[in-house]
Each structure stands twice: as structure tokens, then as C-alpha cells.
Backbone and ligand atoms as CSV (ligand in chain L), in Angstrom:
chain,resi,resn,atom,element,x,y,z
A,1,UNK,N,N,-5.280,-21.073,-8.881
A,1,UNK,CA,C,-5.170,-20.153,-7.730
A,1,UNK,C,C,-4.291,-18.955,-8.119
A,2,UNK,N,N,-4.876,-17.677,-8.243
A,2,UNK,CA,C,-4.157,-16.706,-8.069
A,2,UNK,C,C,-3.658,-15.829,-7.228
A,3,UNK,N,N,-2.570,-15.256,-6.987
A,3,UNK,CA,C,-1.898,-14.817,-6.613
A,3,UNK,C,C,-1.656,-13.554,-6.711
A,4,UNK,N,N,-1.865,-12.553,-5.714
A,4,UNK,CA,C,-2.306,-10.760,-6.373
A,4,UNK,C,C,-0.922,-10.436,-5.004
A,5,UNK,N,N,0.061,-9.056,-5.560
A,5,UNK,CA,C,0.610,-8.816,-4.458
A,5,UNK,C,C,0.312,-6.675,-4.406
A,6,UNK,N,N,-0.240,-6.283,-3.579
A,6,UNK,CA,C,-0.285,-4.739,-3.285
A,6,UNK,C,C,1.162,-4.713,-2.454
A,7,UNK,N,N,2.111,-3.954,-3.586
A,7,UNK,CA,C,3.123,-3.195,-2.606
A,7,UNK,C,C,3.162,-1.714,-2.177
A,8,UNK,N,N,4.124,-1.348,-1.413
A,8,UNK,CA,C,3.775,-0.272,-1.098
A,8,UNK,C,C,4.835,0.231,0.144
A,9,UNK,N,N,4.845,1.559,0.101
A,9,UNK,CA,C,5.001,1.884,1.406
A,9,UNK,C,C,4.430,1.881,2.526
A,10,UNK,N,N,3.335,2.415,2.536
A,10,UNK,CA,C,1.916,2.233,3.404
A,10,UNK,C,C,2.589,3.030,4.597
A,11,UNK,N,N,2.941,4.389,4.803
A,11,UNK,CA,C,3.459,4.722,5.994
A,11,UNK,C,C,3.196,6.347,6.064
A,12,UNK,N,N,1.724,5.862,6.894
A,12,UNK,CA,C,1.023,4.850,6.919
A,12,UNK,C,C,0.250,4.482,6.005
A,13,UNK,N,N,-0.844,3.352,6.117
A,13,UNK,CA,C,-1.833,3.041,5.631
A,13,UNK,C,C,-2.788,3.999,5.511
A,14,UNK,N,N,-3.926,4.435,4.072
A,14,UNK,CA,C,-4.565,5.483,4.062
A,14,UNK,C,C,-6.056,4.287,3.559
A,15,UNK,N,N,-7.634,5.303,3.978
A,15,UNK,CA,C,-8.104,4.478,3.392
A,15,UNK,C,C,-8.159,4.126,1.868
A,16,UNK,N,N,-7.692,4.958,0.724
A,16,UNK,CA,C,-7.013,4.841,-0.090
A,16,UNK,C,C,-6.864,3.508,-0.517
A,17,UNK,N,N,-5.516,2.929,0.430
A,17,UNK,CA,C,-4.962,1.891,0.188
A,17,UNK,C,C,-5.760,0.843,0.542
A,18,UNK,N,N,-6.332,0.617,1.681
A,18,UNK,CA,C,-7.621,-0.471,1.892
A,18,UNK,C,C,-8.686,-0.738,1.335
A,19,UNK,N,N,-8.551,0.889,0.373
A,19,UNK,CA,C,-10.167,0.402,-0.852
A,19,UNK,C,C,-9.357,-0.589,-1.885
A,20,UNK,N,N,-8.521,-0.286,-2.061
A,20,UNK,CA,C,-7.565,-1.605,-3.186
A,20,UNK,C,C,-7.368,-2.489,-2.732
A,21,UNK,N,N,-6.985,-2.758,-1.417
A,21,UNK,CA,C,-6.314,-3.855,-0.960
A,21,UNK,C,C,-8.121,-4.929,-0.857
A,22,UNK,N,N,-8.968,-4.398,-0.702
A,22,UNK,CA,C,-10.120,-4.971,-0.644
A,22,UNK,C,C,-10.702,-5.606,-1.475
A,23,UNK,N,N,-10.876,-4.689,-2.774
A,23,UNK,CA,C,-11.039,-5.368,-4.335
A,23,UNK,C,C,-10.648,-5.824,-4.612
A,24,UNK,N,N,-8.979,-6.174,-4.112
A,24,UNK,CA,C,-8.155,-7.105,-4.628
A,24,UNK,C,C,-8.610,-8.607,-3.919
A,25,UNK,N,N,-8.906,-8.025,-2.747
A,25,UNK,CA,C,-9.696,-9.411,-2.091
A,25,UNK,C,C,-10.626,-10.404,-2.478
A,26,UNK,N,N,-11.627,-9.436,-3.434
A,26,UNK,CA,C,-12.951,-10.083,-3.845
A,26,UNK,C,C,-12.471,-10.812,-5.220
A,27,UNK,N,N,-11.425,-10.286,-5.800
A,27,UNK,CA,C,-11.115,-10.851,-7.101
A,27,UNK,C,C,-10.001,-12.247,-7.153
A,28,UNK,N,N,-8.986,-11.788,-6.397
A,28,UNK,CA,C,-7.984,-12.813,-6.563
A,28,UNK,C,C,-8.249,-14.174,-5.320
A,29,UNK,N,N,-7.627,-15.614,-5.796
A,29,UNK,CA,C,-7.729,-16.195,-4.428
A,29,UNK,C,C,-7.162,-15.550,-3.233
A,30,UNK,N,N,-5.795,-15.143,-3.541
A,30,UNK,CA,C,-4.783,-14.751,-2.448
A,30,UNK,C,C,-4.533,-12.918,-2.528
A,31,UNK,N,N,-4.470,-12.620,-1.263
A,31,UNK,CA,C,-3.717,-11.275,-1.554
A,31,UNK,C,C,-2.433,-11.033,-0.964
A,32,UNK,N,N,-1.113,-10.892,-0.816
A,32,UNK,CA,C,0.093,-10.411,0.058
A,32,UNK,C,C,0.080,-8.899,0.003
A,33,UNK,N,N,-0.554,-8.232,0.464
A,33,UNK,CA,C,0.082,-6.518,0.705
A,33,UNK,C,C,1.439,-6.941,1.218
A,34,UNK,N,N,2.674,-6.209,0.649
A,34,UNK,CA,C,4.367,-6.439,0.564
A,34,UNK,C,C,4.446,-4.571,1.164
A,35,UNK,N,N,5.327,-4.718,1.937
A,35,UNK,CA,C,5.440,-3.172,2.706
A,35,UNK,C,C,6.927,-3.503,2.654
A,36,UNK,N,N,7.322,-2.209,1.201
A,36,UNK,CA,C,8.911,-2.326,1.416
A,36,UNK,C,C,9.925,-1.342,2.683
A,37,UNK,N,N,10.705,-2.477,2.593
A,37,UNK,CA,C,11.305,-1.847,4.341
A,37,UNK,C,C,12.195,-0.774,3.410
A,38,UNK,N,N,12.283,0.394,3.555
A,38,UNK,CA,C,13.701,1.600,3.005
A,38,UNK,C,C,13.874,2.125,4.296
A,39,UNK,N,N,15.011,1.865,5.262
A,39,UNK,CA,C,15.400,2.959,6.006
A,39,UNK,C,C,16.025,4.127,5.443
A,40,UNK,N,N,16.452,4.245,4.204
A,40,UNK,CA,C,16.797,5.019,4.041
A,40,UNK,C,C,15.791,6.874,4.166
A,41,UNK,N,N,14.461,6.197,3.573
A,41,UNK,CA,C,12.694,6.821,3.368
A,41,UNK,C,C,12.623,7.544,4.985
A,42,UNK,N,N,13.808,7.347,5.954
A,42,UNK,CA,C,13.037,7.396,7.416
A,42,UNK,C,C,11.678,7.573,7.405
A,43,UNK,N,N,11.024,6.674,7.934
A,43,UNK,CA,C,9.531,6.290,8.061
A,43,UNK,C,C,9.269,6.528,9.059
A,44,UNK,N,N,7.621,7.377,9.439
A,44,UNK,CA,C,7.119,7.852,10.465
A,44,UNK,C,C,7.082,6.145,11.170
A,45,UNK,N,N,6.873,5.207,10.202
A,45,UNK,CA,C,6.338,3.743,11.354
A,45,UNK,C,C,7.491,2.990,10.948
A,46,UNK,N,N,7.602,2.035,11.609
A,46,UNK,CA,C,8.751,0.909,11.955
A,46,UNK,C,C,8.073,-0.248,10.928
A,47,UNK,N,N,8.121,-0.988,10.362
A,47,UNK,CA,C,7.938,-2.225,9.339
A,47,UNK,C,C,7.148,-2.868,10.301
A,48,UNK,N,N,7.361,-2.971,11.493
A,48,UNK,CA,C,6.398,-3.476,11.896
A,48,UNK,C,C,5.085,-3.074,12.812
A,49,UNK,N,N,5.157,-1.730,12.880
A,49,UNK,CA,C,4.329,-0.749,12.955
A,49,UNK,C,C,3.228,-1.013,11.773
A,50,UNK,N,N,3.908,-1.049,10.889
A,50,UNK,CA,C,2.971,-0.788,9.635
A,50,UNK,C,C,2.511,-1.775,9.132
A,51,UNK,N,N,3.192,-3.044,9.783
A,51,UNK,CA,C,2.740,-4.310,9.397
A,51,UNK,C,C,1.377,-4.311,10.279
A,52,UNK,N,N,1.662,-4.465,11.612
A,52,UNK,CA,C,0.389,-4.196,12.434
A,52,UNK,C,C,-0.560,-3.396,12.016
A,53,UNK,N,N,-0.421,-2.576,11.712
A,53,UNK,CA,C,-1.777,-1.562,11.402
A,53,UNK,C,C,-2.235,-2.490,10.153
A,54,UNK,N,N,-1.328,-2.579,9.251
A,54,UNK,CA,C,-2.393,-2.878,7.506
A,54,UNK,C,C,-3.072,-4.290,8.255
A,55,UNK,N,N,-2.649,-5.201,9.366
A,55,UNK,CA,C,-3.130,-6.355,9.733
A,55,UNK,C,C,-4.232,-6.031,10.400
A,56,UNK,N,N,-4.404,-5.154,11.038
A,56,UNK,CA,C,-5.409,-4.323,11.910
A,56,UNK,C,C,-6.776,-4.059,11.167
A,57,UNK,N,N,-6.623,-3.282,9.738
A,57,UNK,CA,C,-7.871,-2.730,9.177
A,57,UNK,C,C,-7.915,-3.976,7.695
A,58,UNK,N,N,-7.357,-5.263,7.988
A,58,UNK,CA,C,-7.531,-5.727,6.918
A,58,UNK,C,C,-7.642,-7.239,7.219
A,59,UNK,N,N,-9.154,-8.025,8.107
A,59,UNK,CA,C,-9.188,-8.648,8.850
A,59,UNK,C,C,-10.027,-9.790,7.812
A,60,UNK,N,N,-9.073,-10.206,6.805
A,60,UNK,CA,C,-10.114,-10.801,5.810
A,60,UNK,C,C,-9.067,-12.222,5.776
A,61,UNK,N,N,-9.501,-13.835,5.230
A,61,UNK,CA,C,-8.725,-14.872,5.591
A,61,UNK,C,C,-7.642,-14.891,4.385
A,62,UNK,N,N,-8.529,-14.351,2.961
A,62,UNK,CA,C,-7.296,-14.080,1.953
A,62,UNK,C,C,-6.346,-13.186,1.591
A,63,UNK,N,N,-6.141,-12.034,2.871
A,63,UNK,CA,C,-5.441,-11.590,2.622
A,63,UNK,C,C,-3.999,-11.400,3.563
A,64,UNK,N,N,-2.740,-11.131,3.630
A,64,UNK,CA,C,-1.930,-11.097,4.484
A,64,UNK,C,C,-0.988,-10.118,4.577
A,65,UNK,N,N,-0.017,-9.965,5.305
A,65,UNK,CA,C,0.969,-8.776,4.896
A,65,UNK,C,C,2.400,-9.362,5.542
A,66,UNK,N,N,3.210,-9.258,4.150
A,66,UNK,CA,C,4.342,-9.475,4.534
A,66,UNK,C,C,5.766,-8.086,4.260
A,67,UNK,N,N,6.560,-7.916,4.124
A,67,UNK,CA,C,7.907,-7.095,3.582
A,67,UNK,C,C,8.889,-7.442,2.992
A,68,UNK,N,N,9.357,-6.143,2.493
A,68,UNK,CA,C,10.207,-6.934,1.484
A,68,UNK,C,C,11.647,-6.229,1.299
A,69,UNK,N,N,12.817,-5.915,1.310
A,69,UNK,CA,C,13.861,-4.825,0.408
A,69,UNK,C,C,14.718,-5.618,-0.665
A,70,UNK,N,N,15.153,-4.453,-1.452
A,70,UNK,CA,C,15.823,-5.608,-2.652
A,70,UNK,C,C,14.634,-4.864,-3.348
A,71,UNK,N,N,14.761,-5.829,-4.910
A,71,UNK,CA,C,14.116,-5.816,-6.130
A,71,UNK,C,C,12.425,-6.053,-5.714
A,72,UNK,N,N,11.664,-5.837,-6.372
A,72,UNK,CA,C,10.009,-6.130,-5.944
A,72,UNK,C,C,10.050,-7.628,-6.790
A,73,UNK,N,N,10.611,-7.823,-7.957
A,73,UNK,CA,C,10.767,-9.082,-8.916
A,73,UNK,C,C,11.193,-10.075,-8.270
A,74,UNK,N,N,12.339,-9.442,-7.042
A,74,UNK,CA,C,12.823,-10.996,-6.368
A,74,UNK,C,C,11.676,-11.263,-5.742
A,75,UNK,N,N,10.728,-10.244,-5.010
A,75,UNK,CA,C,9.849,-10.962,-3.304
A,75,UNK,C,C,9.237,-11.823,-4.796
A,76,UNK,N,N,8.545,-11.140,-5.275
A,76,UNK,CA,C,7.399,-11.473,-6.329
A,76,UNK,C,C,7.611,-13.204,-6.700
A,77,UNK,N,N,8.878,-13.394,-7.028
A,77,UNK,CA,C,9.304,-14.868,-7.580
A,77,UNK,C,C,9.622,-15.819,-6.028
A,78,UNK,N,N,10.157,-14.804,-5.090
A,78,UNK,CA,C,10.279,-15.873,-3.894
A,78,UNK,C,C,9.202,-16.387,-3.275
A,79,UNK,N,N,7.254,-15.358,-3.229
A,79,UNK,CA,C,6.795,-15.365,-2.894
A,79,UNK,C,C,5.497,-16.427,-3.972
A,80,UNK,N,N,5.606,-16.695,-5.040
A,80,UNK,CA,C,4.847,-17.015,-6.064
A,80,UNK,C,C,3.933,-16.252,-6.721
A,81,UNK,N,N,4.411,-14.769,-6.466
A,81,UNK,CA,C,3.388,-13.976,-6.738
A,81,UNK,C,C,3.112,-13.938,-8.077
A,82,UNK,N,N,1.436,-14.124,-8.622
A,82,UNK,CA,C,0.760,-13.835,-10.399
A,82,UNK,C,C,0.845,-12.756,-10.810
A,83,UNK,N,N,0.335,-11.806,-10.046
A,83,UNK,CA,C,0.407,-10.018,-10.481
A,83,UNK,C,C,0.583,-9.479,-9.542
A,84,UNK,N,N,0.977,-7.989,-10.118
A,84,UNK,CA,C,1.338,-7.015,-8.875
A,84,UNK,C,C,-0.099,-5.694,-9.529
A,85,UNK,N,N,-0.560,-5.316,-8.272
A,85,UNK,CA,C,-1.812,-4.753,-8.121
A,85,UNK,C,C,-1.549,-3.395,-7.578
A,86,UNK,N,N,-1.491,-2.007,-8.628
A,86,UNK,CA,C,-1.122,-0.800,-8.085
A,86,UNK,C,C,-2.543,0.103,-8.174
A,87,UNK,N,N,-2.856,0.973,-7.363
A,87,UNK,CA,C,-3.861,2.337,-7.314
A,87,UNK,C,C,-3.459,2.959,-8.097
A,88,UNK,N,N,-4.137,3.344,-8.945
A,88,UNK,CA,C,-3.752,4.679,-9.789
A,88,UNK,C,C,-5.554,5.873,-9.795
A,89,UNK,N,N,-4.388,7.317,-9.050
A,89,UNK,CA,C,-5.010,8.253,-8.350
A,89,UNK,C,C,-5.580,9.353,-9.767
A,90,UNK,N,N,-4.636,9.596,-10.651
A,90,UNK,CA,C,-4.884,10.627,-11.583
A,90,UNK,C,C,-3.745,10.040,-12.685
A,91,UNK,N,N,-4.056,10.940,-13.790
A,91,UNK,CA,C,-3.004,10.934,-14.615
A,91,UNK,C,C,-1.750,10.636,-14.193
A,92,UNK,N,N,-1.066,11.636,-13.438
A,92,UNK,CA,C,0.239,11.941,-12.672
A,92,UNK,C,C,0.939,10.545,-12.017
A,93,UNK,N,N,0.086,10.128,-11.826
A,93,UNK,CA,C,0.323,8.374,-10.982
A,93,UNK,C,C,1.126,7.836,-12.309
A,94,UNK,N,N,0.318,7.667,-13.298
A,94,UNK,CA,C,0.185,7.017,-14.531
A,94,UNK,C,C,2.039,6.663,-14.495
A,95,UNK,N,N,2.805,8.154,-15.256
A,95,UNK,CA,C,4.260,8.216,-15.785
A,95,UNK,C,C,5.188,7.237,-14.849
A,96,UNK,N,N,4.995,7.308,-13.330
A,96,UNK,CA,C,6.108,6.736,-12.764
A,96,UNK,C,C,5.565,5.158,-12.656
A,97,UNK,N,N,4.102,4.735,-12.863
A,97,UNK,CA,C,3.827,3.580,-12.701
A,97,UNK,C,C,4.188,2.708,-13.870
A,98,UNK,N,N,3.559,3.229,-15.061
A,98,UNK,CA,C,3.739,2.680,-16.056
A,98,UNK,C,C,5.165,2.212,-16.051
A,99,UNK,N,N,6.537,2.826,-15.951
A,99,UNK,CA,C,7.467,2.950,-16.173
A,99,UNK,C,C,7.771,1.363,-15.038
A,100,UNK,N,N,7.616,1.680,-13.581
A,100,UNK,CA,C,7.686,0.656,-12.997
A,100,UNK,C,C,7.508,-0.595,-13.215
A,101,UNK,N,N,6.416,-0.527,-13.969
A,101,UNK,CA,C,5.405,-1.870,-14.369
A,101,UNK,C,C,5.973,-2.267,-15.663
A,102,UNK,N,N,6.405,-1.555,-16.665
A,102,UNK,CA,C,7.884,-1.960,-17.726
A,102,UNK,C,C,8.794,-2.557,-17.661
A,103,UNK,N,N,9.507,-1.846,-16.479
A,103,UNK,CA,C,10.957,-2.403,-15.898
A,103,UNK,C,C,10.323,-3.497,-15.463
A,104,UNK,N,N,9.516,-3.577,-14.666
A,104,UNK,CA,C,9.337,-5.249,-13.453
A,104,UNK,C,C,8.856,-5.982,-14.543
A,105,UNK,N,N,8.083,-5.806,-15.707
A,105,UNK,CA,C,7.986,-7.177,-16.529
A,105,UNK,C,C,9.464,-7.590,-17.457
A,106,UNK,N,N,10.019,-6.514,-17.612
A,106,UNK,CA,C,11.390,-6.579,-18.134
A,106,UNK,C,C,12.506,-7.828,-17.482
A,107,UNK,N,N,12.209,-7.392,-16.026
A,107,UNK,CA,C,12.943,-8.214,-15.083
A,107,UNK,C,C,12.818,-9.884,-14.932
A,108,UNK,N,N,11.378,-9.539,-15.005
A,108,UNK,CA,C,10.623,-11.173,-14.888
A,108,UNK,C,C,9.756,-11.299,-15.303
A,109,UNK,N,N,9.198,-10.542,-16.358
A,109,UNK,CA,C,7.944,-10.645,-17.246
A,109,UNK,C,C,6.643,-10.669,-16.262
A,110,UNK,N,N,6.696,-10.619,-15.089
A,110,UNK,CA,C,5.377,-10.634,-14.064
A,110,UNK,C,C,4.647,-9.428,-14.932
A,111,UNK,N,N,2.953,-9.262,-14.424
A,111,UNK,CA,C,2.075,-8.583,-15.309
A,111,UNK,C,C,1.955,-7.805,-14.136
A,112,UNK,N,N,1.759,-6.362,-14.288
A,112,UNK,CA,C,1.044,-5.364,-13.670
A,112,UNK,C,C,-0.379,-4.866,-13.832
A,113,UNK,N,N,-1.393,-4.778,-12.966
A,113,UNK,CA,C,-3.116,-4.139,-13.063
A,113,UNK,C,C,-2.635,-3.077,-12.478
A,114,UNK,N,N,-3.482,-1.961,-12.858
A,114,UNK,CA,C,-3.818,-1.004,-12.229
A,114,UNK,C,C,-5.582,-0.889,-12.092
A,115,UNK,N,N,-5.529,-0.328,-10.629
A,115,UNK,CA,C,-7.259,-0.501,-10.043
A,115,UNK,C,C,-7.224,1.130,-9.949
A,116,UNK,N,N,-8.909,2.151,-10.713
A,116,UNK,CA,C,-8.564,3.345,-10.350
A,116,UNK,C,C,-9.134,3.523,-8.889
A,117,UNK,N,N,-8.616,4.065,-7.886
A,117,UNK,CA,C,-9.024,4.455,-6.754
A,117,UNK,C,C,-10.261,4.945,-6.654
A,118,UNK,N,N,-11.046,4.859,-5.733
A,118,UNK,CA,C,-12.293,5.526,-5.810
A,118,UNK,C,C,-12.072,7.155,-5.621
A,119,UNK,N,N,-13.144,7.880,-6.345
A,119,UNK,CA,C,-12.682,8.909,-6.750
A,119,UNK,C,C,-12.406,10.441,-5.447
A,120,UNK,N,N,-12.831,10.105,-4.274
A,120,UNK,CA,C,-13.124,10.601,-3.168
A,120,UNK,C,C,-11.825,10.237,-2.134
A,121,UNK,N,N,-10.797,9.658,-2.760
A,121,UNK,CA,C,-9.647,9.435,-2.342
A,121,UNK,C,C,-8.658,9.943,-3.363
A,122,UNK,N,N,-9.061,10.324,-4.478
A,122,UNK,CA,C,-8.030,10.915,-5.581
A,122,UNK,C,C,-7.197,11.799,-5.336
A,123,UNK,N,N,-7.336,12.223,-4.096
A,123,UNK,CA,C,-5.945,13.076,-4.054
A,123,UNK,C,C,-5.592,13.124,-2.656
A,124,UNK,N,N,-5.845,11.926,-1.860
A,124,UNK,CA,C,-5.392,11.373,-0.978
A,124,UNK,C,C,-4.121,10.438,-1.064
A,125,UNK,N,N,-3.160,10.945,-0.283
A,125,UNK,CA,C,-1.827,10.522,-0.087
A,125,UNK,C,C,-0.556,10.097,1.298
A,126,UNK,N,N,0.047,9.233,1.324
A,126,UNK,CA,C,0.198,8.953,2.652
A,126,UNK,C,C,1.303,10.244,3.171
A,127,UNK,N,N,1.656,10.778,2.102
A,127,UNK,CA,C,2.792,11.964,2.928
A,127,UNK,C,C,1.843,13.113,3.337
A,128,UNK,N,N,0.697,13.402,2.611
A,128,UNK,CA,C,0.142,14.238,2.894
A,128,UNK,C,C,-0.603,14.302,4.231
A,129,UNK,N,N,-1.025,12.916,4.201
A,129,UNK,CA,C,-1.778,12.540,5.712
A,129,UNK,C,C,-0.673,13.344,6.576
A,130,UNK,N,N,0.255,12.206,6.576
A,130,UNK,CA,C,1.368,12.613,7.619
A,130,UNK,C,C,1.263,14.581,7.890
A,131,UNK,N,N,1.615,15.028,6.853
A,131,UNK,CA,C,2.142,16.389,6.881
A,131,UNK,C,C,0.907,17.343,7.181
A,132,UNK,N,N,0.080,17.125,6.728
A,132,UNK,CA,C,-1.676,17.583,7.122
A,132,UNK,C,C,-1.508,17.325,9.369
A,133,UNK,N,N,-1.622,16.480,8.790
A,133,UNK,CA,C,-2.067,16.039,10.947
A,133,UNK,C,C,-0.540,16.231,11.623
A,134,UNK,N,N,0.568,16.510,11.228
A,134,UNK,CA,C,1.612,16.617,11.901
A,134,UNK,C,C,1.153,18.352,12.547
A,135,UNK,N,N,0.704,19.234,11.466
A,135,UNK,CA,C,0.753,20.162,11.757
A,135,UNK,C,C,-0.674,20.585,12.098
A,136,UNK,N,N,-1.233,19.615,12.812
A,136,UNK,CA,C,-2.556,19.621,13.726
A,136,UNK,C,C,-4.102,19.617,12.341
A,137,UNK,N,N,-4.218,19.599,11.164
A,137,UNK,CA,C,-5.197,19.127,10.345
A,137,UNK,C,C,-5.814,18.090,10.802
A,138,UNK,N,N,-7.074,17.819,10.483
A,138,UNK,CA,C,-7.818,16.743,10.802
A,138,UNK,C,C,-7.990,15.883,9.376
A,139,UNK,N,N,-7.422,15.012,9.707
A,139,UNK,CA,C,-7.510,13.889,8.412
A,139,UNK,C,C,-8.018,12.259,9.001
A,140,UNK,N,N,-8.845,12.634,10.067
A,140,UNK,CA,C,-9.802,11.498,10.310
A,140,UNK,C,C,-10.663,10.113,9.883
A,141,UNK,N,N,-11.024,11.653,8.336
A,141,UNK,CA,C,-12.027,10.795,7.542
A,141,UNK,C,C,-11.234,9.700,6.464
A,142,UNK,N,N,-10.202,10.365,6.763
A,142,UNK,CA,C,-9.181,9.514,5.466
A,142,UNK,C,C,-8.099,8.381,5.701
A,143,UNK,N,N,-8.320,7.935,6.663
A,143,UNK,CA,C,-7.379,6.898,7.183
A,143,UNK,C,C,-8.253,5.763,8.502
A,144,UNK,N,N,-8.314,4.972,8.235
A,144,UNK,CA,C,-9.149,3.656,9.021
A,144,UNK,C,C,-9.095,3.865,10.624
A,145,UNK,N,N,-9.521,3.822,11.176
A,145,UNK,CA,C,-9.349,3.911,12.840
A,145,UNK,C,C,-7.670,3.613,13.777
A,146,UNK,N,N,-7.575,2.099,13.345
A,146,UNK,CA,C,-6.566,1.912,14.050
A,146,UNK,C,C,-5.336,3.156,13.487
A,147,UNK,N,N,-5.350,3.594,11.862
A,147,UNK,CA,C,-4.499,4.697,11.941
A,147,UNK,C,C,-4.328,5.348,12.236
A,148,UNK,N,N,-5.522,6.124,12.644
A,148,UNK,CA,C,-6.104,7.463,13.190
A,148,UNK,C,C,-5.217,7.477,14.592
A,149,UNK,N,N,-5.394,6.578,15.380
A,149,UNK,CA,C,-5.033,6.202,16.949
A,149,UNK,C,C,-3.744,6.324,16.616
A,150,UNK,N,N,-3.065,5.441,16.432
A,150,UNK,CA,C,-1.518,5.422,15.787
A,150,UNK,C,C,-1.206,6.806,15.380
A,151,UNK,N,N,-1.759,7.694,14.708
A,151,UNK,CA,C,-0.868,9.107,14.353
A,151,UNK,C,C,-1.457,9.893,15.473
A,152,UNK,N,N,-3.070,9.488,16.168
A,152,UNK,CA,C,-3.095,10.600,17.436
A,152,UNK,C,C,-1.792,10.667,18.717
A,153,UNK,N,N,-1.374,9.086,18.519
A,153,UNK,CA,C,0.044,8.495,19.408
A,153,UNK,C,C,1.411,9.647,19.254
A,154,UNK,N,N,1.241,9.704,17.759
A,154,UNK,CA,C,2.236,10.399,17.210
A,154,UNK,C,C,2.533,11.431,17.420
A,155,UNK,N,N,1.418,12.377,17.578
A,155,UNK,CA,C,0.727,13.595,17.142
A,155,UNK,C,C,0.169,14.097,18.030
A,156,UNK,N,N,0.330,13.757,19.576
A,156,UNK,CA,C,-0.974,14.268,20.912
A,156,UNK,C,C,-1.174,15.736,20.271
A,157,UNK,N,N,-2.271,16.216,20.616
A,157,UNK,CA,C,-2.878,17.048,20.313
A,157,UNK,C,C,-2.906,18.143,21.728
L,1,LIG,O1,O,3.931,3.277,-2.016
L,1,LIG,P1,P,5.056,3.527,-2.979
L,1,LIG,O2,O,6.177,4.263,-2.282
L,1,LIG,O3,O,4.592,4.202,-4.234
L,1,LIG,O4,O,5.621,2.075,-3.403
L,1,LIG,C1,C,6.642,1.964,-4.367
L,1,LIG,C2,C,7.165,0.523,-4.523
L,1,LIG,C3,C,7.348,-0.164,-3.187
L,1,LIG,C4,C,6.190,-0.268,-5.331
L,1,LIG,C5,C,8.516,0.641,-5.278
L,1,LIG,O5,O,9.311,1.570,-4.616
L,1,LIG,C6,C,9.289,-0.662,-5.409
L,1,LIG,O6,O,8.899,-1.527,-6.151
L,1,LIG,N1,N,10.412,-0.784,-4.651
L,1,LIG,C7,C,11.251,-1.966,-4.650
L,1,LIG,C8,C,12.554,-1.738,-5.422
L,1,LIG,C9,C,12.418,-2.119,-6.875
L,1,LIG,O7,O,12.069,-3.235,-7.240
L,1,LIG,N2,N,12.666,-1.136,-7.747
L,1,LIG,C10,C,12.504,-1.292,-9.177
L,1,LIG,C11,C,11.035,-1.168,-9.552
L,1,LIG,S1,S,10.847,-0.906,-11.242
């Protein structure tokens, strides 16, 4: 039985992130999407805002969503997690991931995948969502329904 964990900020969730979190579905037994809590990040959603939503557009029996702060190596070992499962958008992704995925096997030798995003999301991003529709853009097509609702909440028009 394997064990796949998607971390992330997810704030919010883009469809982006649900095309991974999906594949990760079909491949591994288990999935945990891990949504790290940073208040420091002030986040448009609350941890459990964002827990709700990724639970919302991700209605499958192997997959779940939990959080995490601290090290990603500790949830990873508290949680039994096999691998950690990142999107990679372009090159640019590459430098800070790779580097991540170094250190965290460094820590605990856990293995990192990278899945490339489908290519029609490649330069889809969750700050951008935010900053696009804050200032009235329509970014509809790029974020799952229940998000959409959730930033129209945000965002009355
Ligand atoms: O969606 P993001 O913001 O790119 O997610 C980044 C995340 C959550 C994977 C990263 O910030 C993280 O792992 N944070 C936990 C703290 C930690 O373990 N830092 C050392 C990683 S090498």
C-alpha cells in the first residue's frame, strides 16, 4: 500500500492543483493533500476554509485532506507518508523544488515525484487567481466551482 502526500498551500485551491491531486488518485492506494497552516502567509482562507473546499472538489474514497506546520518530514513520518507528490508548471518551478525535494530527502530520505501539470494550467497560480479576481478579472475557468463561489463570497462583484 502506498502512500502519496500533495502539499501545499492551496489558498485557494486552483484547478491546477486538482489535476494532480487526481492522478495522484489513479496511481497511488492512498492520497493525503497536507495544507500547511503559515499564519504568518496571511491567507485569503482559514485552514479550514481550505480544508473544506479541497474536500469539496475532491470527492474520491482514496483521497483526504489533512494540515500540517512544522517540518513537511515530521507530518510525512507522523502520517506514514511513501512520497511527496509536487506539480511542476515550467522550468522556474524546477530551482525551488528540486532544492526542497534535496533538503526533505536529506531530512528523512522520503522520495519526491514531480507530475508536469497539464499544459493549459502552466501558468496558472493560486496568488494570481487571488490578485486577477480581487481586482474584478474573471478567472472562472481556472478554479473548480465550489472555489469560484468562495472567492465570489470574497469578492461580491
Ligand atoms: O504551495 P506551496 O506554497 O508551494 O507549498 C510549499 C510547501 C508547503 C510544500 C513548503 O512550504 C513546505 O514544505 N513547508 C513546510 C516547512 C518545511 O518543511 N520546510 C522545509 C522544506 S525543504
Amino acid at each position: 500500500m502506498t502512500v502519496a502526500l500533495v502539499p501545499g498551500s492551496f489558498d485557494p485551491p486552483t484547478k491546477g492543483h486538482i489535476d494532480v491531486v487526481e492522478r495522484c488518485a489513479n496511481i497511488f492506494d492512498e492520497v493525503v493533500v497536507g495544507i500547511v497552516r503559515n499564519p504568518s502567509k496571511n491567507p485569503l482562507f482559514s485552514t479550514e476554509e481550505r480544508t473544506e473546499l479541497l474536500q469539496a472538489c475532491l470527492p474520491y474514497d482514496n483521497v483526504s485532506v489533512d494540515s500540517f506546520s512544522g517540518l513537511l518530514v515530521d507530518f510525512t513520518n507522523r502520517r506514514n507518508i511513501d512520497v511527496i507528490v509536487k506539480g511542476l508548471r515550467a522550468i522556474t518551478d524546477f530551482e525551488y523544488e528540486i532544492q526542497m525535494a534535496q533538503m526533505n530527502r536529506h531530512l528523512s530520505g522520503i522520495v519526491t515525484l514531480f507530475v508536469a501539470t497539464k499544459p493549459e494550467f502552466g501558468y496558472l497560480s493560486s496568488s494570481l487567481v487571488k490578485q486577477v479576481r480581487s481586482l474584478g478579472g474573471d478567472v472562472d475557468a481556472l478554479v473548480p466551482a465550489p472555489v469560484k463561489a468562495a472567492l465570489d463570497e470574497r469578492f461580491p462583484t
